[in-house]
C-alpha positions in Angstrom: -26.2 -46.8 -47.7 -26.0 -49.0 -44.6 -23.9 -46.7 -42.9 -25.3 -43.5 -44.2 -28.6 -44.6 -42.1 -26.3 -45.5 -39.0 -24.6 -42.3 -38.8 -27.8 -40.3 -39.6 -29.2 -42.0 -36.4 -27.5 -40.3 -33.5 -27.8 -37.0 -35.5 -31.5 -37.4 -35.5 -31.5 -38.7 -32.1 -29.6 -35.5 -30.6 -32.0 -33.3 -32.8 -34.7 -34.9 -31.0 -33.4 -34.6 -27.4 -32.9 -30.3 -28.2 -37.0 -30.5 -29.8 -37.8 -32.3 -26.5 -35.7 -29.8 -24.2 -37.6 -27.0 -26.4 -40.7 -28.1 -26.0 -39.9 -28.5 -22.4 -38.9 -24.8 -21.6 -41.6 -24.2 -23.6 -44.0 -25.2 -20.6 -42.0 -24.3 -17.9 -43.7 -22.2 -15.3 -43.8 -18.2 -15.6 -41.4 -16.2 -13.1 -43.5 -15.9 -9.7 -43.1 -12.5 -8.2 -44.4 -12.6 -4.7 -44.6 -9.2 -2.8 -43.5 -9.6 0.7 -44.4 -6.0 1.9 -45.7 -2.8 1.0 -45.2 0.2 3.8 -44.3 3.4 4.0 -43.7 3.2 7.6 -41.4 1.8 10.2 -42.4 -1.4 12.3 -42.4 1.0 15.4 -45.0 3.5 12.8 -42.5 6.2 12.0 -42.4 7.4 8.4 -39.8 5.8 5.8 -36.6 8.3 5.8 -34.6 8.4 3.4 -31.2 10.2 2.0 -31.8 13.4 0.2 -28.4 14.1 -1.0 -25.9 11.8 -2.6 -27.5 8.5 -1.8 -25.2 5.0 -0.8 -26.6 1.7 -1.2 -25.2 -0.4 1.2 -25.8 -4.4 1.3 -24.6 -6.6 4.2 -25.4 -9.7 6.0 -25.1 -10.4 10.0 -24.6 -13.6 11.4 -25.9 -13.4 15.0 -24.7 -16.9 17.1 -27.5 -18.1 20.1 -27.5 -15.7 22.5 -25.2 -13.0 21.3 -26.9 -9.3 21.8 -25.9 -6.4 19.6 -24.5 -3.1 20.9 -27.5 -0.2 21.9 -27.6 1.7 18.8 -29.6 4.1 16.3 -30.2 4.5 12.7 -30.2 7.9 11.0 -32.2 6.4 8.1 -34.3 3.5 6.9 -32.8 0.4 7.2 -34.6 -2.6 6.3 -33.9 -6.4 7.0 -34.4 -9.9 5.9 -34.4 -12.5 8.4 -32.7 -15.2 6.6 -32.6 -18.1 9.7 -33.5 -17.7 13.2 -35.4 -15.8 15.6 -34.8 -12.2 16.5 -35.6 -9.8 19.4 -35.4 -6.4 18.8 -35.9 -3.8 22.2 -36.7 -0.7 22.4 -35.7 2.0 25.0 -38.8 1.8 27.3 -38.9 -2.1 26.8 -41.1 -2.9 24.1 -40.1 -5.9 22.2 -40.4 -7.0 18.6 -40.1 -10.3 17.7 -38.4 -11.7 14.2 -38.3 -15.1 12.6 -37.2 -17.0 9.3 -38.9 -15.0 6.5 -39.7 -11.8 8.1 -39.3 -8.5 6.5 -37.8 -5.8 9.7 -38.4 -2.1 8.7 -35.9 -0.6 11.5 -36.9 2.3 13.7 -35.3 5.6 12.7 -33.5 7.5 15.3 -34.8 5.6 17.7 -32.6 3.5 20.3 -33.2 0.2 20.3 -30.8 -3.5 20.8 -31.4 -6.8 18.7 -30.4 -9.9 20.1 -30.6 -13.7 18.9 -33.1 -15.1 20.9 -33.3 -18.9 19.2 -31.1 -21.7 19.4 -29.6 -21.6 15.8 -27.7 -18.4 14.3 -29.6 -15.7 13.2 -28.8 -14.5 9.1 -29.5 -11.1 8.2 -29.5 -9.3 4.6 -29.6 -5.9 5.8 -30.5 -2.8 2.9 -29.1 0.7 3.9 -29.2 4.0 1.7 -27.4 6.4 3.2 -26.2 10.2 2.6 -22.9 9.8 1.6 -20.1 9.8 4.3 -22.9 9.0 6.5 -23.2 5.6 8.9 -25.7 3.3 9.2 -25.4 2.8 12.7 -25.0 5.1 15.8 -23.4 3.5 18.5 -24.5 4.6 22.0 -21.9 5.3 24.1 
């Protein structure tokens, strides 16, 4: 009987670990959903465009070192950024300046020509959402 009671031990110890890890998720906190922006227009005030035909999802992230400057250049369609790390400058033709940092949402200009450079001391990180018509870049370099 002796050892029917010792081997009945760690079984009812391991079923009272699982009740204990149930009972935990149990009161876990609910998902959070947090909504970081709601627009329909760019940050420069243009309206969203977007891909009538054949639409492409394209997902990418940009590592931008200190002081490195991206080539002049235009989008064709909404393209819309999360500033991961860093800080950001974003010009305009005609000068105006936007600035970006950690945790800001960048709704791109559209057809608009404009630079972004890293203007901080630690590399900027990009996750950058295109939807494109397919066959169709993102970008348009200047030349």
């Amino acid at each position: 009987m002796r050892s029917m009671l010792s081997a009945a031990r760690p079984a009812a110890l391991l079923l009272g670990l699982c009740l204990a890890g149930v009972a935990a998720a149990d009161t876990a906190p609910p998902v959070t959903v947090k909504t970081l922006l709601t627009t329909d227009k760019t940050d420069i005030g243009q309206p969203l465009v977007l891909p009538t035909h054949h639409p492409v999802l394209i997902v990418s992230t940009y590592d931008i070192a200190p002081g490195a400057r991206l080539a002049r250049h235009k989008h064709p369609f909404s393209r819309y950024a999360y500033v991961l790390a860093g800080d950001l400058t974003v010009e305009f033709d005609g000068g105006k300046q936007r600035q970006y940092h950690a945790g800001d949402i960048v709704v791109e200009a559209v057809d608009t020509w404009h630079f972004g450079s890293n203007s901080g001391t630690v590399p900027v990180r990009l996750l950058v959402i295109d939807q494109v018509e397919e066959g169709q870049s993102s970008t348009i370099l200047a030349k």
